[in-house]
ROSE-4610 file (N, C-alpha, C; in Angstrom, 1 decimal, always signed):
// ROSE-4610
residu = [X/X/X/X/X/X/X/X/X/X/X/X/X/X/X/X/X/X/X/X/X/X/X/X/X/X/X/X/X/X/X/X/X/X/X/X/X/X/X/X/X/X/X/X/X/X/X/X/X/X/X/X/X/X/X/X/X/X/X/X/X/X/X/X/X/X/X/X/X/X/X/X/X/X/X/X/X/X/X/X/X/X/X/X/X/X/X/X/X/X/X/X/X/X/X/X/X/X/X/X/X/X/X/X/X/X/X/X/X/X/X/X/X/X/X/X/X/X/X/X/X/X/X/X/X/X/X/X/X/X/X/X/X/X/X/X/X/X/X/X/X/X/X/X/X/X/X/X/X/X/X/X/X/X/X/X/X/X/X/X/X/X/X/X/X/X/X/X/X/X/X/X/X/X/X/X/X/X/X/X/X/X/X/X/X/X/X/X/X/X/X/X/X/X/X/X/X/X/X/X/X/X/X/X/X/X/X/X/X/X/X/X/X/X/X/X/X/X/X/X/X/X/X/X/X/X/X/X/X/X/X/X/X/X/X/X/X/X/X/X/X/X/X/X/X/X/X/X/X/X/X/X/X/X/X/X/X/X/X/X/X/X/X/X/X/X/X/X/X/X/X/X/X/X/X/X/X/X/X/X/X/X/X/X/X/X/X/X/X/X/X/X/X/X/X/X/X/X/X/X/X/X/X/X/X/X/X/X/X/X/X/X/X/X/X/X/X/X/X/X/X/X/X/X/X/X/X/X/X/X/X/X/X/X/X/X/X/X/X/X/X/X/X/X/X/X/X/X/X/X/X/X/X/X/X/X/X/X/X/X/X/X/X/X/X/X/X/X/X/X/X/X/X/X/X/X/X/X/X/X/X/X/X/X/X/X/X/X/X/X/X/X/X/X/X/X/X/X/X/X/X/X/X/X/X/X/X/X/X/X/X/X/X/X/X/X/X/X/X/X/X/X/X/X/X/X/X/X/X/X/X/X/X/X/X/X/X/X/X/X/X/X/X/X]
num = [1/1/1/2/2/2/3/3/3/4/4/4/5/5/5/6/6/6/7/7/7/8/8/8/9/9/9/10/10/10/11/11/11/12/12/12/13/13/13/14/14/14/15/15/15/16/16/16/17/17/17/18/18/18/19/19/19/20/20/20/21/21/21/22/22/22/23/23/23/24/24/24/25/25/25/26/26/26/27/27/27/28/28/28/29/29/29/30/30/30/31/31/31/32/32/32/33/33/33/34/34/34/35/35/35/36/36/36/37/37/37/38/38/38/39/39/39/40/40/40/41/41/41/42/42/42/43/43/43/44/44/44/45/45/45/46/46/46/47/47/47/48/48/48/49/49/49/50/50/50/51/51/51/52/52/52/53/53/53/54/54/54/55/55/55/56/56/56/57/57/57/58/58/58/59/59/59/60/60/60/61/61/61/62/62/62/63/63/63/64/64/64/65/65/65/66/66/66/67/67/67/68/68/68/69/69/69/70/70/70/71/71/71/72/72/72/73/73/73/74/74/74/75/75/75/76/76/76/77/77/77/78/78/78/79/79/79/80/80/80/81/81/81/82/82/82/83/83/83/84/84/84/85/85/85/86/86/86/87/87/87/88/88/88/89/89/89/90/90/90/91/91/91/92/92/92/93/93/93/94/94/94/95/95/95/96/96/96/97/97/97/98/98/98/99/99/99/100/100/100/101/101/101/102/102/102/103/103/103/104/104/104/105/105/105/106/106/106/107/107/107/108/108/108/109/109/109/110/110/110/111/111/111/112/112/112/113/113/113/114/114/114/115/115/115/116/116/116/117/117/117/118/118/118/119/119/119/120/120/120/121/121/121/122/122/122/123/123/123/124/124/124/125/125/125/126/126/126/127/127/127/128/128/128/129/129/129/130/130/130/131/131/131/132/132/132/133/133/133/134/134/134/135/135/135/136/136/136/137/137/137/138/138/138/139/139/139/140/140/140/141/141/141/142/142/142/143/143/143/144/144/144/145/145/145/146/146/146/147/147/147/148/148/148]
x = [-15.7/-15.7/-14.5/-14.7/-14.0/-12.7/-13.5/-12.8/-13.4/-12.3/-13.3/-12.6/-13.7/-13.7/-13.9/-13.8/-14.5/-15.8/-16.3/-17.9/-18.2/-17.5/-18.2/-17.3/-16.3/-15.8/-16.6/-17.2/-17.9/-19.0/-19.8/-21.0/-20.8/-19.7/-19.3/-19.2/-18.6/-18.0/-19.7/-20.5/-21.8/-22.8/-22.6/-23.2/-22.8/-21.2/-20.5/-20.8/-21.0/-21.9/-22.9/-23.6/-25.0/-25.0/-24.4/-24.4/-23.9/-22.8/-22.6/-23.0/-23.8/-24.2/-23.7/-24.4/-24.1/-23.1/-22.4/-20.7/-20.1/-20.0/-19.1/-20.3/-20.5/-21.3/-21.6/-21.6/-22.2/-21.2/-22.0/-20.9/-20.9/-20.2/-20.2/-18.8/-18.7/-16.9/-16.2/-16.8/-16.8/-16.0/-16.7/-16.4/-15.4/-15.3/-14.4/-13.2/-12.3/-11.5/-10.9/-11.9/-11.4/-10.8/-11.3/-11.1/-9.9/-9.8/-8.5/-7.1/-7.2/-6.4/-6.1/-7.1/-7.2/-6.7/-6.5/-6.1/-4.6/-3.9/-2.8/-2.2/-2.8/-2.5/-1.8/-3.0/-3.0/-1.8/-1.5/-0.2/+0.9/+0.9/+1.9/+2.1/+1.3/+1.4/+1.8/+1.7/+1.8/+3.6/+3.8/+5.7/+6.2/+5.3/+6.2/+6.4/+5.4/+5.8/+7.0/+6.9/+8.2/+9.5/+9.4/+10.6/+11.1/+10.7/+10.3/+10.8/+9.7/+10.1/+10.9/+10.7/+11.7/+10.8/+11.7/+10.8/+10.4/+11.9/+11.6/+10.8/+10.3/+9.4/+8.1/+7.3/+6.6/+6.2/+7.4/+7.2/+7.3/+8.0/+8.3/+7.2/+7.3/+6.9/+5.1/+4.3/+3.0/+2.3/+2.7/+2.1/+2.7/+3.7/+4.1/+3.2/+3.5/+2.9/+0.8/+0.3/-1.0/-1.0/-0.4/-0.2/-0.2/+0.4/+0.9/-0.2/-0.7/-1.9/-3.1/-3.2/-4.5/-4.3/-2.8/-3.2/-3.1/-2.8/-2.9/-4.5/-5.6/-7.0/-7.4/-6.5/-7.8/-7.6/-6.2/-6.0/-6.9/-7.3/-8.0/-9.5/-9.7/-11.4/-11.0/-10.5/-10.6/-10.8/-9.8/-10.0/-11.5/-12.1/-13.5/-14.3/-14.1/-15.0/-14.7/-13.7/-13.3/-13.9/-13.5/-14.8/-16.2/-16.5/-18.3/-18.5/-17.9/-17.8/-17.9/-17.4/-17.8/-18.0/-18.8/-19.9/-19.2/-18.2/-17.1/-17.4/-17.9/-18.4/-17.0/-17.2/-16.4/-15.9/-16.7/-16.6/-16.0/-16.0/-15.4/-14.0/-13.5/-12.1/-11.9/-12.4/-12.2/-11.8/-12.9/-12.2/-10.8/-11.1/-9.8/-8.2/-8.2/-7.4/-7.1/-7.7/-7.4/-7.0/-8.2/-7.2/-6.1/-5.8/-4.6/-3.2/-3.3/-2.3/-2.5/-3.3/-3.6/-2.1/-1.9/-1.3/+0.1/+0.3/+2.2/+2.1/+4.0/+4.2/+4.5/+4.4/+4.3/+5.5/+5.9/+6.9/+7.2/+8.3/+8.8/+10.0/+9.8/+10.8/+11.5/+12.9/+14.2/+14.1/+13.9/+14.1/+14.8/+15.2/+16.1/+15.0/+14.9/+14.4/+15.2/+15.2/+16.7/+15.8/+16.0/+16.2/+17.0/+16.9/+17.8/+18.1/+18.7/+18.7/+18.8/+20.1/+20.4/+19.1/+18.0/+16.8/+15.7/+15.8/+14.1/+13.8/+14.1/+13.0/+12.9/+12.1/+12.5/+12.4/+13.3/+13.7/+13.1/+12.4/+12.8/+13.5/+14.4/+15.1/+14.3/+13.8/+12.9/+14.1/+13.9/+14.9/+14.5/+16.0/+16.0/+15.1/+14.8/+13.6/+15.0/+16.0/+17.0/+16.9/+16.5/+16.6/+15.5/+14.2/+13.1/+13.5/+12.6/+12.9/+12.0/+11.7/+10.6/+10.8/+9.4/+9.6/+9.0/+10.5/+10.1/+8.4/+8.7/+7.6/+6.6/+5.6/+4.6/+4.0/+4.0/+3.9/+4.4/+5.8/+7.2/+7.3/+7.4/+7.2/+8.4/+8.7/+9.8/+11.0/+10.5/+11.3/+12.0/+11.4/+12.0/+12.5/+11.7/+11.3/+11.0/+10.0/+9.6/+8.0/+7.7/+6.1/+5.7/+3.8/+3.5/+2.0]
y = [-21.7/-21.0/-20.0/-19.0/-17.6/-18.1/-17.9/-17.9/-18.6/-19.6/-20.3/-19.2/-19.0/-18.2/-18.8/-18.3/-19.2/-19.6/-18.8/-19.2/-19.8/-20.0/-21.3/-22.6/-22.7/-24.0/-24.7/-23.4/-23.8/-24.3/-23.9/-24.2/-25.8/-26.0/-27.2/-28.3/-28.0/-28.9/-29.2/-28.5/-28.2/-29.2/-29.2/-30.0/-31.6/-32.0/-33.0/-33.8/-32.9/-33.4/-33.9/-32.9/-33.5/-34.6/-34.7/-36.5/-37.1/-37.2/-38.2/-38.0/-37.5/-37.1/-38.5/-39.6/-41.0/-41.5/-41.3/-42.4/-40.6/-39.7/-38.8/-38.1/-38.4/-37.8/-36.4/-35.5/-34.1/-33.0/-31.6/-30.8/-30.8/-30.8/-30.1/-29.9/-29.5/-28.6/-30.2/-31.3/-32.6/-33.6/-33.1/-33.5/-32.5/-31.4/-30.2/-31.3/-31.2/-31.7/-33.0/-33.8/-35.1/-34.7/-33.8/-32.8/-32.4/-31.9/-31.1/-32.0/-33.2/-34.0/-34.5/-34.7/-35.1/-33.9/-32.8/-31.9/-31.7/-32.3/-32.1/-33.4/-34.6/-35.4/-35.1/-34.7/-33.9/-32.9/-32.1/-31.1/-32.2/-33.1/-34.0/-34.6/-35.2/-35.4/-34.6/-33.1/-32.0/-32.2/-32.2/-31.7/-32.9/-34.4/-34.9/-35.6/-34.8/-34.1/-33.7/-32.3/-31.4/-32.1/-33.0/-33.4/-34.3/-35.5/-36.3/-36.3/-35.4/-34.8/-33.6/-32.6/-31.3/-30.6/-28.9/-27.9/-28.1/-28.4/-28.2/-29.2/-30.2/-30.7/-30.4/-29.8/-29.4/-28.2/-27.5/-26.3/-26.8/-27.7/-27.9/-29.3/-30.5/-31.8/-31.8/-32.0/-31.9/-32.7/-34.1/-34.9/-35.2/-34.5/-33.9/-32.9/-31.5/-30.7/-30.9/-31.9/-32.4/-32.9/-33.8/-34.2/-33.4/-32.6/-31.6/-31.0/-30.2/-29.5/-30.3/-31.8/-32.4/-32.6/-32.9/-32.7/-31.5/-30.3/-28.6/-28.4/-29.1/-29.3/-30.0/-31.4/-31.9/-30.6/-30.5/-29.5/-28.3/-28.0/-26.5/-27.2/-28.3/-28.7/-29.3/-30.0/-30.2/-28.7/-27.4/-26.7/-26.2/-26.1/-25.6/-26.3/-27.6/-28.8/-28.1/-27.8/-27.2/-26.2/-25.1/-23.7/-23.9/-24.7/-25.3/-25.7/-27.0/-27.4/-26.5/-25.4/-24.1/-23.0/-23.0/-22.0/-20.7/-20.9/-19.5/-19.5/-18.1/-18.0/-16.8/-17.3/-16.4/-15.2/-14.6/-13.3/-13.2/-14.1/-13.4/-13.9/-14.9/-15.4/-14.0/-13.7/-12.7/-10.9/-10.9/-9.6/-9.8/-11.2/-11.3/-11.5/-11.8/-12.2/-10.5/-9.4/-8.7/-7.6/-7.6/-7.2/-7.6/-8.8/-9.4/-8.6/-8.3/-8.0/-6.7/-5.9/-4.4/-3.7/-3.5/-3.1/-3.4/-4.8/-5.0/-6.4/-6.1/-7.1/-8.3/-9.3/-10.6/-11.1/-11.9/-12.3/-13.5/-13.7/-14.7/-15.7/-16.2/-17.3/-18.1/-17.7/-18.3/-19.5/-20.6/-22.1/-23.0/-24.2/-25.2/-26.2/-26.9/-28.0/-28.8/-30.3/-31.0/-32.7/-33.2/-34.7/-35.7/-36.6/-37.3/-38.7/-39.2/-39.8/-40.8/-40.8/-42.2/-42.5/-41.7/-42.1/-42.2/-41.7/-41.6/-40.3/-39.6/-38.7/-37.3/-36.8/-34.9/-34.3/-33.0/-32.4/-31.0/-30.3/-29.1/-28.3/-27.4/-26.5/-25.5/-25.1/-24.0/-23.0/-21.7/-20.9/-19.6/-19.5/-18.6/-16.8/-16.3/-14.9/-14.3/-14.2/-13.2/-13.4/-15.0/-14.6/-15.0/-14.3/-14.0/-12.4/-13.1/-11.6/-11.3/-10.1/-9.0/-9.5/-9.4/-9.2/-8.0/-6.9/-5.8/-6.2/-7.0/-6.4/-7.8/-7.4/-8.4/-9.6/-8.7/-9.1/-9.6/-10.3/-10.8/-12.2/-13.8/-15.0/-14.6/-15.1/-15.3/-16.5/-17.2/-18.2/-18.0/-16.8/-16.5/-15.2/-14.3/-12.7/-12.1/-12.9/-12.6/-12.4/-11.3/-11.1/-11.9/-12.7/-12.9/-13.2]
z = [-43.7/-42.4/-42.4/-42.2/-42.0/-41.2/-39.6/-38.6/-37.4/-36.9/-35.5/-34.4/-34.2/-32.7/-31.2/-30.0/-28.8/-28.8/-29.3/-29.3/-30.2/-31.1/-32.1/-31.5/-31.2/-30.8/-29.4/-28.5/-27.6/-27.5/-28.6/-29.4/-30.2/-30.7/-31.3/-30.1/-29.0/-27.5/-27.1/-26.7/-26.6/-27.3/-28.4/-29.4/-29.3/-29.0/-28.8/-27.6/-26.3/-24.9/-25.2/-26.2/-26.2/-26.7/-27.8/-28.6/-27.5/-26.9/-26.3/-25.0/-24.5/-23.1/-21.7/-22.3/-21.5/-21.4/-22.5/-22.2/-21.8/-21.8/-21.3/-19.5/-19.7/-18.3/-18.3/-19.3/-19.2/-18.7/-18.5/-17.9/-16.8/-15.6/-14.3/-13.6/-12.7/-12.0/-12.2/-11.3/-11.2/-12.4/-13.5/-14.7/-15.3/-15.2/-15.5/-15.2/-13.8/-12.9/-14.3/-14.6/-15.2/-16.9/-17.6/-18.8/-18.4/-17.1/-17.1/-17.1/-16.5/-16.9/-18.3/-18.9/-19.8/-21.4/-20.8/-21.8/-21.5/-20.0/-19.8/-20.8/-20.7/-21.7/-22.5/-23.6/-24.7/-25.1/-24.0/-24.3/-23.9/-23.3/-23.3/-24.7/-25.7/-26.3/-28.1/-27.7/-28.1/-28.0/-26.6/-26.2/-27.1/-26.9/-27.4/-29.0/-29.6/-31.2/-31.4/-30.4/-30.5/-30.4/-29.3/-28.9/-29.7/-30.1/-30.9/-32.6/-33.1/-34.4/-34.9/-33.6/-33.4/-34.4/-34.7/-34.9/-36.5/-36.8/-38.5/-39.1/-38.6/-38.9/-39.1/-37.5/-37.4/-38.3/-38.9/-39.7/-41.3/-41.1/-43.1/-43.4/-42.2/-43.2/-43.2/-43.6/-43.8/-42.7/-43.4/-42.2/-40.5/-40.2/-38.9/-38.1/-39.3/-39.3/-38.8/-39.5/-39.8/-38.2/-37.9/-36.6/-35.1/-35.3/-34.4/-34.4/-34.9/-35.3/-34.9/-34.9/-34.4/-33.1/-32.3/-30.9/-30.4/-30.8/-30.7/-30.2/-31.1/-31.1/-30.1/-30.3/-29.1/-27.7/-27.5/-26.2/-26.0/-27.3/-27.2/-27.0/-27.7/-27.4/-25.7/-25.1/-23.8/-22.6/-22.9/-22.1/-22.7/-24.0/-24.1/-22.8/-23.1/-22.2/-20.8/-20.3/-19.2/-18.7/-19.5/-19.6/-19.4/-19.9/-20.3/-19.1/-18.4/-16.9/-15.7/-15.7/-14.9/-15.3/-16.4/-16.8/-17.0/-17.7/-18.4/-19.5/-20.0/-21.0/-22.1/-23.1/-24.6/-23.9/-23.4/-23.2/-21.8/-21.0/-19.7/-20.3/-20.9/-21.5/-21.9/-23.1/-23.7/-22.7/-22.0/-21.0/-20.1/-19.6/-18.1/-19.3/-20.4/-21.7/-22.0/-22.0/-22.4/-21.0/-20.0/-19.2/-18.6/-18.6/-18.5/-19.1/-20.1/-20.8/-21.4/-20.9/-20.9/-20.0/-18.8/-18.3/-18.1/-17.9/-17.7/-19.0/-19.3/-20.4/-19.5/-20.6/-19.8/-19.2/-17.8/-17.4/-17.5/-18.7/-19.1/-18.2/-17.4/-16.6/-17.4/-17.2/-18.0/-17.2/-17.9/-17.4/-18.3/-17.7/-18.7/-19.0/-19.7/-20.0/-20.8/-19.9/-20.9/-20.3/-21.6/-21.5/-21.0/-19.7/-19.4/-20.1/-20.9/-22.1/-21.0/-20.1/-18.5/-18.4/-17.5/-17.5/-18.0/-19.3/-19.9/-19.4/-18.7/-18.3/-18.8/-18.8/-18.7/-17.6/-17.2/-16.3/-16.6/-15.5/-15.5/-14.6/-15.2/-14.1/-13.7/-12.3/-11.8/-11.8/-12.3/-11.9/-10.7/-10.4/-9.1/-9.5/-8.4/-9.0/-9.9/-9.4/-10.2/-12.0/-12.3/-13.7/-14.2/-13.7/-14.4/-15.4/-16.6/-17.4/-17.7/-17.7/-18.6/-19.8/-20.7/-22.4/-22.6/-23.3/-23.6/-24.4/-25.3/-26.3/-26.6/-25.5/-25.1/-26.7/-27.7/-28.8/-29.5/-29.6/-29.8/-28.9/-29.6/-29.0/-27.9/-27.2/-26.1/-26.8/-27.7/-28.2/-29.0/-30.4/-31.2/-31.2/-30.2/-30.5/-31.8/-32.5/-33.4/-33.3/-34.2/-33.9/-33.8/-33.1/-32.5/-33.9]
């Protein structure tokens, strides 16, 4: 396989309804709603790779790396399921994705994120409008400023 594209992973999600049509209940907005939780999961369990194992793992150790990468997926196969559930097709992703980012670069919000070790928890800091920043060069991560 070349390249998976939207339309072939949606075609794949498609195929997976269908097998399991009765224990997952099919597509609809109704069932969208329940996916959508279920893919926030999923990037929960994404952060807490990161957090957990940290970066250089994810970049250097294999089976981190292997890991990270399988909950990266399920997240991308839940928003398909998502799309599918209100009838968003490749292509409209595909236009609003590019007019999106046709005209202004993207606005990156300087925020903290810190572990409270006292409680278990994570925090985020909302920050004030003054230190939202432009990124000059929409193509450049915001984390690294490295191409994209």
């Amino acid at each position: 396989m070349a390249s998976l594209n939207l339309e072939d992973m949606q075609q794949i999600q498609k195929e997976l309804q269908a097998k399991y049509l009765e224990k997952w209940g099919g597509l609809s907005p109704k069932i969208g709603r329940d996916k959508l939780l279920w893919m926030m999961i999923e990037a929960g369990e994404v952060a807490d790779i990161i957090k957990k194992k940290g970066d250089d793992a994810i970049l250097n150790d294999p089976e981190t790396r292997h890991h990270f990468t399988e909950e990266v997926c399920d997240v991308l196969m839940y928003l398909n399921d998502v799309l599918l559930c209100y009838g968003i097709t490749p292509n409209e992703v595909e236009n609003v994705y590019l007019e999106k980012h046709k005209h202004e670069p993207l606005v990156i919000l300087d925020f903290n994120l810190f572990y409270s070790k006292r409680h278990g928890q994570m925090h985020i800091a909302i920050p004030n409008r003054e230190r939202i920043h432009r990124l000059e060069d929409p193509r450049k991560t915001p984390c690294t400023g490295q191409p994209v």
